[in-house]
Backbone as a printed PyTorch tensor [residue, N CA C, xyz], in Angstrom:
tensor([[[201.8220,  -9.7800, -35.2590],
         [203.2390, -10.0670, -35.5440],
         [204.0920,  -9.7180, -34.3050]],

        [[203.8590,  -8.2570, -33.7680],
         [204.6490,  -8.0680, -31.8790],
         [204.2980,  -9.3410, -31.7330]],

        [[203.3630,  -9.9890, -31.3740],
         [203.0980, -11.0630, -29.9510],
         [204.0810, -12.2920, -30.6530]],

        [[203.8910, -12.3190, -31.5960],
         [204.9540, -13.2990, -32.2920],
         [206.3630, -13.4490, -31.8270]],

        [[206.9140, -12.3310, -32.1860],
         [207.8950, -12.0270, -31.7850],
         [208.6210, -12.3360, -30.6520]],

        [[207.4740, -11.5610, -29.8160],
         [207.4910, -11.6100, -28.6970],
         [208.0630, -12.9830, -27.7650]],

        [[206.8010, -13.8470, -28.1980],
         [206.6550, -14.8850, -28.1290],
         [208.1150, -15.6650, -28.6540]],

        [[208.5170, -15.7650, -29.5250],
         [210.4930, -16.1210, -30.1640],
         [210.8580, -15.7240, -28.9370]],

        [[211.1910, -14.3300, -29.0320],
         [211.8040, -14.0950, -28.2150],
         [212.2350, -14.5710, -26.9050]],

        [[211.0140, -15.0210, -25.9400],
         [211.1670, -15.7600, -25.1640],
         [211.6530, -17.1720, -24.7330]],

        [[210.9500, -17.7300, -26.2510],
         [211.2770, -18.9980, -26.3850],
         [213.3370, -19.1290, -26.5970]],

        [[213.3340, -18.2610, -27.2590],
         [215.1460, -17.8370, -27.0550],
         [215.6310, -17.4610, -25.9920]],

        [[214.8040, -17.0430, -25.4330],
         [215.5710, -16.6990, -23.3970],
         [215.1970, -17.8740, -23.0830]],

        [[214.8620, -18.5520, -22.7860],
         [214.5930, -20.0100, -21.9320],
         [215.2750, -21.2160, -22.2830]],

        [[215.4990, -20.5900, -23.8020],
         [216.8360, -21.8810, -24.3150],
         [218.3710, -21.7360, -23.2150]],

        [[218.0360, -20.1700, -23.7200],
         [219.6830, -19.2050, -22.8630],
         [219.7880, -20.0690, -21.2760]],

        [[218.3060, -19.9180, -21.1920],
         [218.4250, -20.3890, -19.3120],
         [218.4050, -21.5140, -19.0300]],

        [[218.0160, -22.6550, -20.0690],
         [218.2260, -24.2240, -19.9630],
         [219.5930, -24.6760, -20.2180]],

        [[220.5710, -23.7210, -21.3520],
         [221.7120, -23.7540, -21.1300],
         [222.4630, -23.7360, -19.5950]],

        [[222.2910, -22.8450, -19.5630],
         [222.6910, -22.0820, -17.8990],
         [222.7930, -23.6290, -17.5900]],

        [[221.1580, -24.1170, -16.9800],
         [220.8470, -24.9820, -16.2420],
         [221.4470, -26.1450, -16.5370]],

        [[222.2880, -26.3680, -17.5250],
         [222.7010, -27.5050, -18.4060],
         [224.3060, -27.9860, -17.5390]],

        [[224.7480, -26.2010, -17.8210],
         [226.0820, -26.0600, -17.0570],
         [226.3430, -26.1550, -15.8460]],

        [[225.2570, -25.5940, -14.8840],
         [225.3690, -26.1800, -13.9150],
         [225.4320, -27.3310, -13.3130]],

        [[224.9190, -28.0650, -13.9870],
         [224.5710, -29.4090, -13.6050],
         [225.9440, -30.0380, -14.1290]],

        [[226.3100, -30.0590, -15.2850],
         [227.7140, -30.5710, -15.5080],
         [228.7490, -29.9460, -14.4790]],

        [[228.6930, -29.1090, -14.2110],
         [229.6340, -28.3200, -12.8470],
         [229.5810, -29.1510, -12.0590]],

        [[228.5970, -29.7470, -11.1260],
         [228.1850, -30.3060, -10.0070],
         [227.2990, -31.3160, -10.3020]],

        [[227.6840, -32.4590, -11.0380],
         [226.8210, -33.6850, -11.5080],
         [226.3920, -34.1270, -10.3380]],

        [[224.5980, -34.5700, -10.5510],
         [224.0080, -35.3620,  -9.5670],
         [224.5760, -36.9530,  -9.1840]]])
């Protein structure tokens, strides 16, 4: 069940950081 978690967990930070990456890109469209 940790590795599970774990595992969410991350998958929820990488959303956080594709956001990020989302905004940036609307900031400074290719």
């Amino acid at each position: 069940m940790k590795f599970r978690n774990g595992h969410f967990y991350s998958i929820s930070s990488a959303r956080e950081l594709i956001q990020e990456k989302v905004s940036s890109d609307s900031d400074s469209p290719n």
